[in-house]
C-alpha positions in Angstrom: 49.0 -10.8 -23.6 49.3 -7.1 -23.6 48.6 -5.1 -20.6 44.8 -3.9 -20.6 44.1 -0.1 -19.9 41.9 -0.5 -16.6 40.2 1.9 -14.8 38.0 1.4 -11.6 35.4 3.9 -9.8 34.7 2.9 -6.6 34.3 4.2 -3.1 36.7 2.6 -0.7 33.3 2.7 2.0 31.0 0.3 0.1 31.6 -3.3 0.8 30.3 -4.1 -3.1 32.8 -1.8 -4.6 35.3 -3.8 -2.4 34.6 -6.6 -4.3 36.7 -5.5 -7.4 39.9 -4.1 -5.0 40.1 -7.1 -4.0 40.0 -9.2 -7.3 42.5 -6.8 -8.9 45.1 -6.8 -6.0 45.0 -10.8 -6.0 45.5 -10.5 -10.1 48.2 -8.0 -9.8 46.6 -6.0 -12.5 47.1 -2.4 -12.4 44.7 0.0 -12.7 43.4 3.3 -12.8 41.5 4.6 -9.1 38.5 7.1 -9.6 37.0 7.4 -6.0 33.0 8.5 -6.5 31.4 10.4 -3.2 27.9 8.4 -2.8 26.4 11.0 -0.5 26.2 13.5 -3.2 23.9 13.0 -6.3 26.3 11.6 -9.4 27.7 14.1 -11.8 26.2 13.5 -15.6 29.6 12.5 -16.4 29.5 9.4 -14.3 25.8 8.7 -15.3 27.0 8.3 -18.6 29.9 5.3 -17.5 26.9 3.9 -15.5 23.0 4.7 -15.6 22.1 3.4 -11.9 25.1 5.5 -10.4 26.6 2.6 -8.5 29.7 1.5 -8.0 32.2 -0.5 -9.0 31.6 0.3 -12.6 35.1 -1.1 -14.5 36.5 0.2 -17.9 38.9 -2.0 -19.4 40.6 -1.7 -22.4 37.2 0.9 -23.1 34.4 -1.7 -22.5 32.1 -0.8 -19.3 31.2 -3.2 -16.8 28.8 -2.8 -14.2 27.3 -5.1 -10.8 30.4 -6.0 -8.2 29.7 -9.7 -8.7 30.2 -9.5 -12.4 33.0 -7.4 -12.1 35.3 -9.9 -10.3 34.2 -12.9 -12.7 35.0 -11.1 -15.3 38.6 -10.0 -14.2 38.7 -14.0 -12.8 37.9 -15.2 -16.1 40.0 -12.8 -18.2 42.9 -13.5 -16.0 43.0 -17.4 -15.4 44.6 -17.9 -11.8 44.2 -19.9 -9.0 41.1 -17.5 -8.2 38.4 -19.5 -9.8 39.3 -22.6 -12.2 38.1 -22.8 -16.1 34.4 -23.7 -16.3 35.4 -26.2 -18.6 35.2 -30.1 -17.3 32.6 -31.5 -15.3 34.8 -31.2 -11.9 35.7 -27.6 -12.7 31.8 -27.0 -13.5 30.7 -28.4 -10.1 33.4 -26.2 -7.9 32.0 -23.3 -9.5 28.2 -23.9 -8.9 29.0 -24.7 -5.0 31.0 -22.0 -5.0 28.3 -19.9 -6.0 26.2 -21.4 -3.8 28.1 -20.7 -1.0 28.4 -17.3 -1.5 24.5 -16.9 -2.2 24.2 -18.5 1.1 26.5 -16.0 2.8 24.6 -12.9 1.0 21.2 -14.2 1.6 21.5 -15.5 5.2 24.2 -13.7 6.5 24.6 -10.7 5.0 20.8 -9.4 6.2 21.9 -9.9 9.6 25.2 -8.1 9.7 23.1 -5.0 8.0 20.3 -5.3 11.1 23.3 -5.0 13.7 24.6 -1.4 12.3 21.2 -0.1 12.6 20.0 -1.5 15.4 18.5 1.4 18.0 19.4 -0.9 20.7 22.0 -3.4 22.7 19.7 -5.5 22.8 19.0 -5.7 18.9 22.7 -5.5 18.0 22.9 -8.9 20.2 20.4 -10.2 19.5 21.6 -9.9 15.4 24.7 -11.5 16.7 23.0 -14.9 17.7 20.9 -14.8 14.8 23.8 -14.0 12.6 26.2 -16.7 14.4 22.8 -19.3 14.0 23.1 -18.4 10.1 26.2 -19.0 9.9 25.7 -22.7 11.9 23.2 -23.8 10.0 24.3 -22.7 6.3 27.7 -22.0 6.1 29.9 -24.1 8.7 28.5 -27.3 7.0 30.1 -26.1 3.8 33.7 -25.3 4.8 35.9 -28.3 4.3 38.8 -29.0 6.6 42.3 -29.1 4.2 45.6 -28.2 4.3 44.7 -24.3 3.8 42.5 -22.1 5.6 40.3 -20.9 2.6 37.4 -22.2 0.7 38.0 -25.7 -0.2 40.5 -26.0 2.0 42.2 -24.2 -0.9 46.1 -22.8 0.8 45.5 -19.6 -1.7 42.6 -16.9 -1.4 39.8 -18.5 -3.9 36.5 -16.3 -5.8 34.7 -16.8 -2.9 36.2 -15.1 -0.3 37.1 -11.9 -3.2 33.0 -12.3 -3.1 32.8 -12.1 0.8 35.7 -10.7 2.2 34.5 -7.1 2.5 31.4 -8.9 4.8 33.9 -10.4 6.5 35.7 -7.8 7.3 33.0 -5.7 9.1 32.0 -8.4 11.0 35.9 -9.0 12.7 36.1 -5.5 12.8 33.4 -3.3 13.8 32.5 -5.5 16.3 34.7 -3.8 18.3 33.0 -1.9 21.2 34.7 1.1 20.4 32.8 1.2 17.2 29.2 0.5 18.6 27.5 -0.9 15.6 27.7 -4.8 15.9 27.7 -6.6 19.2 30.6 -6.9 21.5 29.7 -10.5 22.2 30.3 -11.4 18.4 33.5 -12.5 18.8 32.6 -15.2 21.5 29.4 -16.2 19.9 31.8 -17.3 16.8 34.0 -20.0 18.5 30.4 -22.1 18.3 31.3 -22.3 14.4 35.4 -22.8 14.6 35.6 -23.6 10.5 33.9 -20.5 9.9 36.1 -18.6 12.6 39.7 -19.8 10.9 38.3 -19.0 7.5 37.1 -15.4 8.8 40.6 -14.6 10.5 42.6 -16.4 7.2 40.3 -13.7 5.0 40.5 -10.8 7.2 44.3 -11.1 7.6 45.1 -11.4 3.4 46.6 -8.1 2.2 44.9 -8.9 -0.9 41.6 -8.5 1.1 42.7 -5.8 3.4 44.9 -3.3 1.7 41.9 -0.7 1.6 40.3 -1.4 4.8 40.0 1.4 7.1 37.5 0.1 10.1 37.7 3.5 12.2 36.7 5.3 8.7 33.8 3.0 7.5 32.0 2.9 11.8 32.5 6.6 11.1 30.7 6.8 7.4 28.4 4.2 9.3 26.7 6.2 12.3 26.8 9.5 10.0 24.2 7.6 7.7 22.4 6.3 11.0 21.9 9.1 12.6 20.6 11.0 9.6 18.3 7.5 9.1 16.6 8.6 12.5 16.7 12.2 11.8 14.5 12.1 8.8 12.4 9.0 9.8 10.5 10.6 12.2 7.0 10.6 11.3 5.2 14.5 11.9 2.1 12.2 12.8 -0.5 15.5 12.5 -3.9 15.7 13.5 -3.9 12.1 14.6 -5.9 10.4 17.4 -2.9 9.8 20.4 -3.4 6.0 20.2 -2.5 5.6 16.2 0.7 8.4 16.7 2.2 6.1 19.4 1.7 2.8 17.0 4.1 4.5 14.6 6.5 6.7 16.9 6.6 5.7 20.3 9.3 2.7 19.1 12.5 2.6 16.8 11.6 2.3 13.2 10.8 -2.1 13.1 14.1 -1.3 10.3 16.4 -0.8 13.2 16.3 -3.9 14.9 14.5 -7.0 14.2 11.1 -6.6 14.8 9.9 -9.5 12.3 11.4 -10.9 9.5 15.0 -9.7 9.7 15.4 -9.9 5.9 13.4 -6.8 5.3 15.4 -4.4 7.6 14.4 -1.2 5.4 10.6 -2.0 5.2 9.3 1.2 5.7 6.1 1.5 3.0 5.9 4.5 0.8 4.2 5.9 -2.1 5.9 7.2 -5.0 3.7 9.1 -7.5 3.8 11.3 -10.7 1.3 13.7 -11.8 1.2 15.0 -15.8 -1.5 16.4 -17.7 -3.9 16.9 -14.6 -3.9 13.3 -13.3 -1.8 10.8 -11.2 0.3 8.9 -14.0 1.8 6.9 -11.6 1.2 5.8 -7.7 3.2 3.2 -7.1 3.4 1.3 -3.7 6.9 0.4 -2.3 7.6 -1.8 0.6 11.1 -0.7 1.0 13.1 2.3 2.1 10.8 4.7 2.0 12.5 7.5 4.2 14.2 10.3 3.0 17.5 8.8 3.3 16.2 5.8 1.2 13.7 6.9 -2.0 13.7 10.4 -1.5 17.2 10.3 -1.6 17.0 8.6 -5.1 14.2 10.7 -6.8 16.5 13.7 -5.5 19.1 11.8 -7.1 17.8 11.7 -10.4 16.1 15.3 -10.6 19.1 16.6 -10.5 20.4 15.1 -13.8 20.3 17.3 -16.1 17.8 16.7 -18.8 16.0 14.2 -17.0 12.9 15.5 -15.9 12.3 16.0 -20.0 12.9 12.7 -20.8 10.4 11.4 -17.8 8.0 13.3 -19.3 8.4 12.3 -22.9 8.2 8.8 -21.0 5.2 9.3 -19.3 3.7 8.7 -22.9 4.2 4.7 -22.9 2.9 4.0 -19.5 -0.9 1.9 -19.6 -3.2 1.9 -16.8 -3.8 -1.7 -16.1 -6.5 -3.1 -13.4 -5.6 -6.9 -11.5 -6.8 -8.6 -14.2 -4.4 -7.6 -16.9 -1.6 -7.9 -14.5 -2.6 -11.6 -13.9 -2.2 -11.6 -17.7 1.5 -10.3 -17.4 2.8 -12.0 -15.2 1.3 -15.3 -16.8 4.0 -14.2 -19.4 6.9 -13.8 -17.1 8.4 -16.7 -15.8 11.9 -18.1 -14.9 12.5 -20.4 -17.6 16.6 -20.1 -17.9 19.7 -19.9 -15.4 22.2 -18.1 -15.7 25.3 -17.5 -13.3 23.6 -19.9 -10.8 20.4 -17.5 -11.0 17.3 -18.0 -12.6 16.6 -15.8 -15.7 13.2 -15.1 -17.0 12.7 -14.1 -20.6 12.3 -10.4 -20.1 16.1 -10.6 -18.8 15.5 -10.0 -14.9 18.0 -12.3 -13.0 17.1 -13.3 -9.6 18.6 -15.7 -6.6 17.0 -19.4 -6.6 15.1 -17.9 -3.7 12.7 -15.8 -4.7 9.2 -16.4 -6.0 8.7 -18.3 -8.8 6.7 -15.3 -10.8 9.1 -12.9 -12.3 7.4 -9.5 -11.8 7.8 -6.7 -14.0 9.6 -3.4 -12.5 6.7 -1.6 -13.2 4.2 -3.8 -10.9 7.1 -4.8 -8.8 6.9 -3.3 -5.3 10.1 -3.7 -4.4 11.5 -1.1 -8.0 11.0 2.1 -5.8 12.0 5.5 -6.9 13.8 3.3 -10.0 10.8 3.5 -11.7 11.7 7.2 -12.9 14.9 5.5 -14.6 12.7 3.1 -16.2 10.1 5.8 -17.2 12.5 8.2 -18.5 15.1 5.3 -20.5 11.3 4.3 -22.5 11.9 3.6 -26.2 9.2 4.3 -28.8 8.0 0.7 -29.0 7.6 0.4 -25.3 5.0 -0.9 -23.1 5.4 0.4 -19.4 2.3 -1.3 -17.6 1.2 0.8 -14.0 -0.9 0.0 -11.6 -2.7 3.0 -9.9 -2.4 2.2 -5.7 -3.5 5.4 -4.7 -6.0 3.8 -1.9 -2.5 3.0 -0.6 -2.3 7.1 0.3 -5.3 7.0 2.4 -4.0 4.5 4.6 -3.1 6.4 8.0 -1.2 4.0 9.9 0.9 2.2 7.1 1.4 5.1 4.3 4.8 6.3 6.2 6.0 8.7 3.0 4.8 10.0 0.0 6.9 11.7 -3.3 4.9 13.3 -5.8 6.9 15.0 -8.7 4.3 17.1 -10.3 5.6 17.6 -14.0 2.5 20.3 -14.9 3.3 22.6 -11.8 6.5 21.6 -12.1 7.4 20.6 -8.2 8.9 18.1 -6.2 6.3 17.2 -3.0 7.4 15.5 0.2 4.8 14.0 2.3 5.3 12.1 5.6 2.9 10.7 8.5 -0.9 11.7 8.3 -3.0 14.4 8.8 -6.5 14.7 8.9 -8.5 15.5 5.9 -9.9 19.2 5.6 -13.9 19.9 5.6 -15.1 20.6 2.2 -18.9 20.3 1.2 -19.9 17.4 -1.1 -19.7 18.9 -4.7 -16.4 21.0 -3.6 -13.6 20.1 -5.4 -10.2 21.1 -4.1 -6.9 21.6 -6.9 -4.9 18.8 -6.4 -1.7 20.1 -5.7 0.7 20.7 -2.4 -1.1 19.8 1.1 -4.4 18.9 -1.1 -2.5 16.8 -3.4 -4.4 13.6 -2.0 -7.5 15.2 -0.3 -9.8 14.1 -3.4 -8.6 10.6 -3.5 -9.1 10.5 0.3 -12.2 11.8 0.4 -13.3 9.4 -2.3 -12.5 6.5 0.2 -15.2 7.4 2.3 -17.5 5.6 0.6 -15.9 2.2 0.7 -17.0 -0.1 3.9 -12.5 0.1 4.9 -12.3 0.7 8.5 -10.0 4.3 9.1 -9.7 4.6 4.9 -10.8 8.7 4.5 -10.2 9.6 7.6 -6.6 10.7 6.9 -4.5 12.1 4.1 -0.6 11.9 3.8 0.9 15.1 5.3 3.3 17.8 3.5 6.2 18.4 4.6 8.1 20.1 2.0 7.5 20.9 -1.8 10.5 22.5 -3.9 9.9 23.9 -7.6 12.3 21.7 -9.9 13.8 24.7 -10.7 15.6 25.1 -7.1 15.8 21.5 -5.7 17.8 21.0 -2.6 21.7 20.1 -3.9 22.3 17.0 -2.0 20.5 14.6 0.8 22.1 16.7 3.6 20.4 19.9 2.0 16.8 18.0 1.6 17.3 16.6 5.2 18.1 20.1 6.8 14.9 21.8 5.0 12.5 19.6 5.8 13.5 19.6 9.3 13.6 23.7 9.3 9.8 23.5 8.1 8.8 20.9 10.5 10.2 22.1 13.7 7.7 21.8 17.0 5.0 20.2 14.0 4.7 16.8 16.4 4.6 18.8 19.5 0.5 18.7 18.8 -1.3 15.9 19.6 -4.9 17.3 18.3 -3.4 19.2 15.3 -0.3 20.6 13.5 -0.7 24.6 13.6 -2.6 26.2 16.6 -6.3 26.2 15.7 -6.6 29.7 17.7 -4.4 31.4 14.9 -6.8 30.9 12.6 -9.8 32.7 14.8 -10.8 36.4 15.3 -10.4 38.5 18.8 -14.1 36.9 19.8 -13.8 33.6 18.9 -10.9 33.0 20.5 -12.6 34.8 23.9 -15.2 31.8 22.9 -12.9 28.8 22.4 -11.3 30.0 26.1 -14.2 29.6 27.6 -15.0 26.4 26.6 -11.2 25.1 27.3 -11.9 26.8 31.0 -14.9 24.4 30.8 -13.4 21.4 30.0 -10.3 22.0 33.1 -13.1 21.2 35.6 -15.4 23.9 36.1 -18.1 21.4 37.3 -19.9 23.8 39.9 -20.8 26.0 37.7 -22.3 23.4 35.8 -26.3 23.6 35.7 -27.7 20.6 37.9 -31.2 18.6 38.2 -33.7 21.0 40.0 -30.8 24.0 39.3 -32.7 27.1 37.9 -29.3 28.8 37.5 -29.0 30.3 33.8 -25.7 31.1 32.0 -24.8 34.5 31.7 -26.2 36.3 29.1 -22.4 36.5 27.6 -22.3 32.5 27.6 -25.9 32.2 26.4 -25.4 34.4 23.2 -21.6 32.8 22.3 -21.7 31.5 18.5 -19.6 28.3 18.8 -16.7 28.4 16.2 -17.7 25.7 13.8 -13.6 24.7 14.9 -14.7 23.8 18.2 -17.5 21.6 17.0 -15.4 19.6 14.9 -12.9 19.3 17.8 -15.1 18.1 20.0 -17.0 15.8 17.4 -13.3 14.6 16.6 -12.4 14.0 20.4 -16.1 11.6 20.9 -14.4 9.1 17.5 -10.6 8.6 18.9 -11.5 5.4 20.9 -13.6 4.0 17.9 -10.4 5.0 15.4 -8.2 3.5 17.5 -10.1 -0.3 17.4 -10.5 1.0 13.8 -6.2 0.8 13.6 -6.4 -2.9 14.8 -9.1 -3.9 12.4 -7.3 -2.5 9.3 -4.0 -4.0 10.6 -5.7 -7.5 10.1 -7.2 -6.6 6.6 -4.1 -5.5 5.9 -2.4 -8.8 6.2 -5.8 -10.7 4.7 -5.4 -7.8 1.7 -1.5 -9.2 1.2 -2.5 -13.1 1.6 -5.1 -13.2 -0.7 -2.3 -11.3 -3.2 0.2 -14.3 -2.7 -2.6 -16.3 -3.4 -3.3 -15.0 -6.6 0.3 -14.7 -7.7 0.9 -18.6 -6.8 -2.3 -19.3 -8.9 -1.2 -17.5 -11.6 2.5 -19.4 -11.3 0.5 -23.1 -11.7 -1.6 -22.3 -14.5 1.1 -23.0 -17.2 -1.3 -25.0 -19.3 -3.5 -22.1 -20.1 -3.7 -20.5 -23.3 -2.5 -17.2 -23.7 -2.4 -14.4 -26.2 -1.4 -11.6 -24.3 2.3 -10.7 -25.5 3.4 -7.3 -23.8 7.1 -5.8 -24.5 8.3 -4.8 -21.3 12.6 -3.8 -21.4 13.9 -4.0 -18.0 16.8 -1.3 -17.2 19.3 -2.8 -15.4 
């Protein structure tokens, strides 16, 4: 067998990418070593190797192969080794599905914890991901490694596919434990001799040059805190305008994110809206329950604005997306189910792959909340024939305490908005409309809220924070990061509004709005009194009251009643989402139904 031409881009910081080093070294194959920067936007000729910009992405012998997971079986089943046996035979068949299992187990159990501990705000979180990490392992990995004459999988005496699959994991768990670092708990290492199989495979692993050849601990804690520190830079929330009670729900504490406040499997869930407006009218608004900070899906909309000739292709896909209410979703997803497996995951007929763990109702990426800023590669890669369902969640905007960011790329004005924390929403009269487009971007869809019996819907309106023409975008995250901080400064310094209301008065009204701050400092014995003939001076008697000043005080009297107001939408909140699973698992049984309904829907993946 001839030598095949291989080359590998990668970043020696990502823990997926690691994946294929490791694979490759174990082979002996030789190969090619692009490094890709991942805190800069791709350049359009690495789009073009791979569409998502990830890596590894592998070129051998000229075919492109994408997904670190599939990377390494590929290179194990091109080059037969003691790596991973033939799938032939029914003892070679079973290896391989524990095998897989095993290393779904470590990903899905494991993994989530490890992630928690290099964000955690706190000690306390970072041990407390230690025990829960350590309890993981316990209860679904120690049961699985077999005592044998070799330290690895199996009791295998050579590295096997599974720790090429988890080596990189392991690797941050024996190293950045160390205190020096900061990011995972210095009581790791004891917590670990409680699982002593799992401890001699770890060190075996950590210890192979085949694992650790690229390894550089001090490098990737470094790479680490960087993207942690500018996590909490751009997650604060400029809560504006806001009754003090609802602000300190959502700023007082570390983002829940951080540490493991909940269900430490969704350690980015920070809820956003991500929107696009063509042709006078929100095409899409699509709720996300993941990563929505700057760092996160702001990043990636950045990311693919700045591809050249992309913002033309989103709008020529614009044209294939259909507005669809619940009902026709229900009909969807009656079509979408996991019917095939493949690669010890289930496979539904669209092509989505996904672990045995998750629901049983394959969602499209267009309805999906968990697709994100991805649905602008989905948009933009739409063929003629496609069908690109939406579902319009813009009530999700008007939510004050959960709607943390918005991103609205407006392809008729041609800008890219940023919108974080709330504000409250201006005073217009009835039949006043306002153009829907920078800090009024949502103030019609707010205000149309008020009419629905939803405690604290249109009282508040997502808040701008920065809008660039798509013409001069900001070059990278850093850039983005650094001007919406420049705009913002001293913004949350206000706890009854975000500019000074007195800059907006004339000379007198200000004299005015003195007066009745003086007032409210404690002035009581100048107050008039029962039986009191005193009169105010004649200045005071003839003082119009800025209409400012009214509204302030109005404002003041409703804070206590907003606040119970955050409590009760909290629990419809959680009613809203349980009576969604409900649906979705009634949907799931109803197999015998009849159905017509046949969309095309082509996942890009």
């Amino acid at each position: 067998m001839s030598t095949p031409k291989i080359t590998l881009y990668t970043s020696h910081l990502c823990p997926w990418a690691h994946r294929a080093h490791i694979a490759l070294k174990e082979l002996g194959l030789p190969f090619e070593e692009v490094l890709i920067d991942l805190s800069v936007p791709r350049e359009p000729w690495y789009l073009e190797i791979n569409p998502r910009g990830q890596v590894p992405a592998l070129v051998y012998d000229g075919n492109i192969i994408t997904e670190s997971a599939i990377v390494a079986r590929f290179l194990a089943d091109a080059h037969p080794s003691h790596l991973l046996p033939p799938s032939t035979g029914i003892e070679n068949a079973l290896y391989r599905a524990r095998l897989d299992w095993f290393v779904d187990a470590f990903i899905s159990k494991v993994n989530p914890h490890l992630f928690g501990s290099a964000r955690a705000a706190t000690e306390e979180d970072r041990d407390k991901s230690a025990e829960l990490l350590v309890a993981a392992v316990a209860k679904d990995i120690e049961p699985r490694l077999v005592e044998g004459k070799g330290p690895f999988y199996g009791g295998s005496e050579t590295l096997t596919f599974a720790e090429v699959l988890t080596g990189s994991f392991l690797l941050r768990i024996n190293g950045l434990s160390n205190p020096e670092h900061g990011l995972l708990s210095a009581k790791l290492p004891a917590l670990l001799d409680s699982v002593p199989k799992f401890k001699r495979w770890l060190e075996a692993t950590v210890q192979h040059a085949s694992v650790n050849y690229i390894w550089d601990a001090a490098k990737v804690a470094g790479h680490t805190r960087k993207r942690n520190a500018m996590i909490f830079n751009s997650v604060r929330l400029f809560q504006v305008g806001l009754p003090k009670e609802q602000s300190n729900v959502t700023t007082n504490d570390p983002p829940a994110f951080f540490g493991h406040h909940g269900n430490t499997d969704n350690i980015m869930g920070t809820r956003n809206l991500i929107c696009i407006w063509y042709e006078g009218r929100f095409m899409v608004a699509q709720y996300c329950q993941w990563d929505g900070y700057l760092e996160g899906q702001g990043a990636t909309i950045l990311q693919f604005l700045l591809v050249p000739g992309n913002i033309e292709r989103l709008k020529k896909g614009v044209g294939h997306i259909t507005p669809v209410n619940d009902e026709t979703v229900q009909e969807i997803l009656s079509k979408h189910r996991f019917s095939t497996f493949k690669n010890n995951k289930k496979v539904c007929e669209c092509g989505a792959a996904v672990p045995f763990s998750v629901q049983e109702t394959c969602f499209p990426p267009t309805l999906n909340r968990d697709t994100g800023a991805k649905i602008f590669d989905i948009i933009a890669a739409a063929r003629l024939d496609d069908y690109i369902p939406i579902r319009l969640q813009l009530d999700f905007a008007t939510d004050g305490l959960f709607c943390e960011y918005c991103y609205c790329v407006d392809l008729d004005a041609e800008v890219f908005e940023v919108f974080g924390g709330a504000t409250r929403i201006p005073n217009t009269k009835d039949d006043e409309k306002v153009e829907p487009i920078g800090k009024n971007r949502f103030v019609e869809v707010c205000k149309a809220e008020k009419e629905k019996d939803v405690p604290l819907l249109g009282k508040s309106m997502p808040l701008l924070l920065k809008s660039w023409p798509l013409a001069q975008l900001p070059k990278d995250l850093d850039d983005m990061l650094s001007q919406v901080a420049a705009d913002n400064v001293g913004e949350s310094e206000y706890e009854d509004g975000g500019n000074n209301r007195e800059d907006d008065l004339d000379k007198d009204e200000k004299g005015t709005l003195n007066d009745e701050d003086d007032k409210k400092a404690g002035d009581k014995d100048k107050t008039v009194t029962d039986g009191d003939d005193k009169q105010p001076d004649d200045a005071n008697k003839n003082a119009v009251v800025p209409d400012e000043v009214k509204e302030e005080a109005e404002y003041e009297k409703n804070i206590e009643r907003i606040a119970e107001d955050l409590l009760i939408e909290s629990a419809q909140q959680e009613i809203r989402m349980e009576k969604e699973r409900a649906a979705m698992q009634a949907t799931a049984n109803a197999g015998n139904k009849e159905r017509t309904f046949t969309p095309s829907i082509r996942e890009t993946k």
